[in-house]
C-alpha positions as CSV (number, residue, x, y, z in Angstrom):
1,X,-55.2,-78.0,62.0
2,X,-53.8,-81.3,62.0
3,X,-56.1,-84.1,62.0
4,X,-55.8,-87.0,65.4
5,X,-56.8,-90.0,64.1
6,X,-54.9,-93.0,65.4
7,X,-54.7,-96.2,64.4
8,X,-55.9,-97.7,67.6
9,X,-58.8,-95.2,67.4
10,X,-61.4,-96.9,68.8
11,X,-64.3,-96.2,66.3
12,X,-62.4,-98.1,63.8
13,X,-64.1,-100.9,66.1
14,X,-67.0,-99.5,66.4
15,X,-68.7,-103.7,67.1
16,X,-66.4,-103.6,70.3
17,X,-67.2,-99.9,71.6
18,X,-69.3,-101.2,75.0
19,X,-66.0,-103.7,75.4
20,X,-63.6,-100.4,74.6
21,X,-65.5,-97.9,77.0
22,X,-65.4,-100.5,79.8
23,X,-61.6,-100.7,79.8
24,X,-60.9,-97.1,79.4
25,X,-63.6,-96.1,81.6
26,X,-63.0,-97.9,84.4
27,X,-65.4,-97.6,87.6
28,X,-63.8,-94.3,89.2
29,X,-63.4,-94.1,92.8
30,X,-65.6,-91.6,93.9
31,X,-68.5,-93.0,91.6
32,X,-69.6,-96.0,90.3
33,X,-70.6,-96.3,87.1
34,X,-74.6,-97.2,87.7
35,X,-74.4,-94.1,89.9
36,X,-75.0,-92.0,86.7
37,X,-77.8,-91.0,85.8
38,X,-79.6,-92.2,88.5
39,X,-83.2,-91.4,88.6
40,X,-84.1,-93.1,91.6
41,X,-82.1,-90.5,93.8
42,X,-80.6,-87.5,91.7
43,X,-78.2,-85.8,93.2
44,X,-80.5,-82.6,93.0
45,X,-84.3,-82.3,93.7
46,X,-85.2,-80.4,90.9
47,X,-85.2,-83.3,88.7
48,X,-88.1,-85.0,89.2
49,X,-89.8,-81.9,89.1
50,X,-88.3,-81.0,85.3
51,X,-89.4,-84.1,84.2
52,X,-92.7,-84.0,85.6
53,X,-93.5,-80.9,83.4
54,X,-91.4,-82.0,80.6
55,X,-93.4,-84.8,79.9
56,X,-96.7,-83.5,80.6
57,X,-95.9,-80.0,77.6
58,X,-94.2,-81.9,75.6
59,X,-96.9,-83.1,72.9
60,X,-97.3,-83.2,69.4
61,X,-98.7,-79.9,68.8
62,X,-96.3,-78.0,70.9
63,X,-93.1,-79.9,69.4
64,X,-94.4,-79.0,65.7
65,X,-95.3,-75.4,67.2
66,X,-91.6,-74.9,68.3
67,X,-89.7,-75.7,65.3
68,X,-92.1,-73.4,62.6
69,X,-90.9,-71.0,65.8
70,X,-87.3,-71.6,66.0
71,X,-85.9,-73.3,63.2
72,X,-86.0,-70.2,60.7
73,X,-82.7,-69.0,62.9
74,X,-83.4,-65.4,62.7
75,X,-83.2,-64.3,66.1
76,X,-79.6,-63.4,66.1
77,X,-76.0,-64.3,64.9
78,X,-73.3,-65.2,67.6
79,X,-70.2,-67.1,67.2
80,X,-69.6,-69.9,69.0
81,X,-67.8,-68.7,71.7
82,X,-70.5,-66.2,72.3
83,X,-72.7,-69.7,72.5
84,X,-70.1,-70.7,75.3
85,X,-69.7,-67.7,77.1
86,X,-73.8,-67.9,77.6
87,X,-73.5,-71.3,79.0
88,X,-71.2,-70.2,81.3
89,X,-74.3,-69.2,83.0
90,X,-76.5,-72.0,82.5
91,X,-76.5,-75.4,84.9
92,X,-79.0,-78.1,84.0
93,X,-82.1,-79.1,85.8
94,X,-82.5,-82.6,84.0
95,X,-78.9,-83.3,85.2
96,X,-79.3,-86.1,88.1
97,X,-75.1,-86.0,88.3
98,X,-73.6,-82.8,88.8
99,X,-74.1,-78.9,89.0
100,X,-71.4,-77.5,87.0
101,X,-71.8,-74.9,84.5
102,X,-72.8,-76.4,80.8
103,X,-69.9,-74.7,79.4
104,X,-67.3,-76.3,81.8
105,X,-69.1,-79.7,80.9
106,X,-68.5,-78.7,77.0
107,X,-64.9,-78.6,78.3
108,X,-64.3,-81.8,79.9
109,X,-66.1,-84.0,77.2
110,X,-64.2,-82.2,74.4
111,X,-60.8,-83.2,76.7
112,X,-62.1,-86.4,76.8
113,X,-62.3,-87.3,73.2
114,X,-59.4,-85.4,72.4
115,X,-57.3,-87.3,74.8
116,X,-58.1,-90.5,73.2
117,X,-57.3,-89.3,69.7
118,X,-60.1,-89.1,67.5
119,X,-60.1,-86.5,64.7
120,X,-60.8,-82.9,64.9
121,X,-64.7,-83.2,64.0
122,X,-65.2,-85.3,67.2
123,X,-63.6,-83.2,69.0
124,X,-65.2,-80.0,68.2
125,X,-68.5,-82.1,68.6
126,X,-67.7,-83.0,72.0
127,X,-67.1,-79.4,72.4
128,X,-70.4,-77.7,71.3
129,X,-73.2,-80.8,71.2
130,X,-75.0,-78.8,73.6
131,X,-75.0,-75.2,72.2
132,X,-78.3,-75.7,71.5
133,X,-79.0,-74.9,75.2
134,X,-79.0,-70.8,74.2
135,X,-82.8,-71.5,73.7
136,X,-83.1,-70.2,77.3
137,X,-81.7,-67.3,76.1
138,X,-84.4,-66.5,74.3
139,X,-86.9,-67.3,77.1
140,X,-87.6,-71.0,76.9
141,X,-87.8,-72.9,80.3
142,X,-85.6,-75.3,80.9
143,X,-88.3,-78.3,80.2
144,X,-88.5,-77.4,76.4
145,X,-84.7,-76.9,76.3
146,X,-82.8,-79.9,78.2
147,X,-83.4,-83.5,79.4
148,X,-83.8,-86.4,77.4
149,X,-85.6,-86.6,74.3
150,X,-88.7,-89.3,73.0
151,X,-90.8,-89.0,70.1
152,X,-94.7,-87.4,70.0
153,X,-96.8,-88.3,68.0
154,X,-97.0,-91.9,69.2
155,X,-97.6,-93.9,72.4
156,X,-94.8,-93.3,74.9
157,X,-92.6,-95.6,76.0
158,X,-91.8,-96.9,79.3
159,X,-88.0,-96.8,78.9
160,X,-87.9,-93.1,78.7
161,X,-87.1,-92.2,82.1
162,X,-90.3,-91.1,84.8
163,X,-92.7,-92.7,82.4
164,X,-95.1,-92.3,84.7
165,X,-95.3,-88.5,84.8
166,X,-96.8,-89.1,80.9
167,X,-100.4,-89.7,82.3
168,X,-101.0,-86.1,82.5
169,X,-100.0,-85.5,79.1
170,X,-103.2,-84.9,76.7
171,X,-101.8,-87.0,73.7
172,X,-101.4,-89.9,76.3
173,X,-105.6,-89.9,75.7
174,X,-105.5,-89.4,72.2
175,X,-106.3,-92.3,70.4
176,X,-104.8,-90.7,67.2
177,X,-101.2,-90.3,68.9
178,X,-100.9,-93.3,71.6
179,X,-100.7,-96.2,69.4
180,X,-97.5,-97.6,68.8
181,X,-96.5,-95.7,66.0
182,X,-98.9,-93.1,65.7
183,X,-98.8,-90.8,62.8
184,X,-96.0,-92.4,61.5
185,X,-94.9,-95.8,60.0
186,X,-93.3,-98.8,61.0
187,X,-89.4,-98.4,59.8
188,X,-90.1,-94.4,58.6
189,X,-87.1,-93.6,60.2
190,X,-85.6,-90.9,62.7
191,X,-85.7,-88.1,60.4
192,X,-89.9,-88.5,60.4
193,X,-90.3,-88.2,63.6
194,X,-90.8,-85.1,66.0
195,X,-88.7,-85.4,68.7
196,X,-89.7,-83.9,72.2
197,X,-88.6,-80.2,71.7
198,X,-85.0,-78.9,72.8
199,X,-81.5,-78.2,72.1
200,X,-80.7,-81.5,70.5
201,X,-82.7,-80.5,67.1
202,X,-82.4,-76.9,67.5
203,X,-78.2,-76.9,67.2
204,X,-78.5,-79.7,64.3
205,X,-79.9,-77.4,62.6
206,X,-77.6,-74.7,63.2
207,X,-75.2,-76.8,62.5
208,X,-76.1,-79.3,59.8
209,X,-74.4,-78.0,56.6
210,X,-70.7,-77.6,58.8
211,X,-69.9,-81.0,60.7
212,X,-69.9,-84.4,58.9
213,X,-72.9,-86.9,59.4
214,X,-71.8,-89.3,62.0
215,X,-71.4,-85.8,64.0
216,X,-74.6,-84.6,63.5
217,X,-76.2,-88.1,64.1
218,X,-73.8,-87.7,68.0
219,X,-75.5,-84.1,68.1
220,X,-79.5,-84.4,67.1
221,X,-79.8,-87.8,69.5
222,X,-77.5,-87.4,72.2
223,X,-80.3,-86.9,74.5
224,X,-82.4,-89.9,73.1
225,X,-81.1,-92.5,75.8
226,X,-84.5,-94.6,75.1
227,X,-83.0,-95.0,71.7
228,X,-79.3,-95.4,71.6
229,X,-79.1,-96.8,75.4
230,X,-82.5,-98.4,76.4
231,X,-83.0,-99.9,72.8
232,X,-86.8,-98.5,72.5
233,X,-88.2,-96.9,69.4
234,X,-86.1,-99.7,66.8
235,X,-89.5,-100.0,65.4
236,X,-89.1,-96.4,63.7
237,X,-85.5,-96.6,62.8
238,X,-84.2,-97.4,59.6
239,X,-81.3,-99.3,59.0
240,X,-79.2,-96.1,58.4
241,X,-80.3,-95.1,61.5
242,X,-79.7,-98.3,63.1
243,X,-75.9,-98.0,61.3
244,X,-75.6,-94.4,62.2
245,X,-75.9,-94.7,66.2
246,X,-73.1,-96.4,66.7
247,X,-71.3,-93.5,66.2
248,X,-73.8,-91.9,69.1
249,X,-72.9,-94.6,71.7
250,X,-69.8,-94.1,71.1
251,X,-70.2,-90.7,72.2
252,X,-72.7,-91.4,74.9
253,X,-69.2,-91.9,76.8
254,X,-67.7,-89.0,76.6
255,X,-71.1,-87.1,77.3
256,X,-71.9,-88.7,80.2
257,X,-68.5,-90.1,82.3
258,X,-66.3,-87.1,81.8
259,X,-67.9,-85.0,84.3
260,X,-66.3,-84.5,87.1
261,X,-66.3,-81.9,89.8
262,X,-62.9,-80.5,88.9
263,X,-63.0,-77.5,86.4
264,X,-61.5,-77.3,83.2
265,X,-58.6,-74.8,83.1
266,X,-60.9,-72.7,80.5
267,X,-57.8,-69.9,79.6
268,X,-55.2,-72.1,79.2
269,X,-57.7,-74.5,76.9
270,X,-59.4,-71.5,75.0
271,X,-56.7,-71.0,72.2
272,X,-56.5,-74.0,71.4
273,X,-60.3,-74.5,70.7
274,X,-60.6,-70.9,69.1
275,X,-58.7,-72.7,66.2
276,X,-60.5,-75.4,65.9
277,X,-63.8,-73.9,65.6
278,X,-62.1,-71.8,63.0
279,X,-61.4,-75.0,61.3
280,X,-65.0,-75.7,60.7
281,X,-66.9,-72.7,61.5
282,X,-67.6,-69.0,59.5
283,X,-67.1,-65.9,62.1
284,X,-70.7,-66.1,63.3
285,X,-73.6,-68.5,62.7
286,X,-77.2,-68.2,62.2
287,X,-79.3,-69.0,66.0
């Protein structure tokens, strides 16, 4: 397939990106831009109550629990269309802005990259960053699948949002897990850390020996909006990391202001992005 870089690709800037996504993400009519992902009044009442159990079962134990769980990938093989066709099915309860299906939000960011561009990696990124979501296929509840992500194993911060809801969290009252860095070390790095548990790290794993690194940085931390939007957490980063999530703002973007309450044409797009998973993909991967 034909790669889509352009010179006036934006990531070639990646110091001006906030400047870049002001000017081709202008405020759109029927919302403003500090509309989104707004806490304060969600669009849909079941968010405050996801995040309410989110952050009180999401603790160290549990996190560490789930990945010795899911991250030997032997519950099935699908192909990633399958992975689509499931989302279909699926709308998102930590989602404040819209109720459309997660496949036909796939759609729209995938549209949005590839309108501006970028290469065929980014695309396909924007595509399937959250595939990971097929854990409530296999019977996980939506609060260990979706929302945003913070670390355990260390006190929790107060720019991850409902902070307050963290009170009735048992590690919150551990003196082992609530200092500042907690089991880990100042400047460890991401790849230490346990992340709260969901679809971010389950699909990097699925997906880390197929996509480039900048794409698997966009997919494993997509959801970590204290990081790579509130600026929380720098204590743990290395400077890879610190390098590496400029390429996840400059997703953030497409994640977050492509959705829109018109649907995606999904026949009319689905040849075109059965060859590029091809591109990238075997027939079926490991879930």
């Amino acid at each position: 397939m034909t790669q889509r870089s352009d010179p006036e690709n934006p990531l070639h800037r990646l110091d001006d990106w906030e400047e870049f996504v002001e000017q081709r993400y202008p405020v759109p009519a029927q919302k403003a831009r500090e509309d989104y992902r707004n806490y304060d009044n969600p669009a849909r009442a079941t968010v405050r109550e996801f995040y309410r159990l989110n952050h009180r079962h999401q603790t160290y134990d549990f996190v560490r629990h789930k990945k010795q769980d899911f991250l030997r990938l032997g519950r099935r093989r699908m192909t990633v269309l399958e992975a689509l066709d499931f989302l279909d099915t699926l709308v998102d309860d930590s989602d404040p802005d819209i109720s459309l299906s997660q496949r036909e939000h796939l759609l729209q960011s995938a549209e949005a990259v590839r309108a501006d561009g970028h290469e065929d990696w980014f695309v396909l990124t924007g595509l399937i960053h959250d595939l990971g979501k097929v854990l409530c296929l296999f019977g996980e509840p939506q609060w260990a699948v979706v929302g945003d992500t913070f670390p355990v194993g260390c006190a929790f911060s107060d720019r991850v949002v409902y902070p307050e809801f963290f009170a009735d969290n048992p590690d919150s009252r551990d003196p082992n897990l609530r200092s500042l860095c907690g089991v880990y070390r100042e400047g460890c790095g991401l790849r230490q850390l346990h992340l709260s548990w969901g679809h971010d790290e389950y699909l990097y794993h699925v997906v880390k020996d197929h996509l480039p690194e900048p794409a698997l940085y966009m997919i494993r931390y997509h959801s970590f909006y204290a990081a790579h939007k509130e600026r929380g957490y720098e204590h743990l980063m290395s400077e890879h990391d610190q390098e590496m999530f400029a390429w996840v703002r400059a997703f953030n973007p497409y994640d977050l202001y492509s959705k829109a309450a018109a649907r995606p044409d999904v026949a009319a797009l689905k040849p075109f992005y059965e060859e590029l998973i091809a591109e990238f993909f075997s027939a079926t991967l490991a879930w």
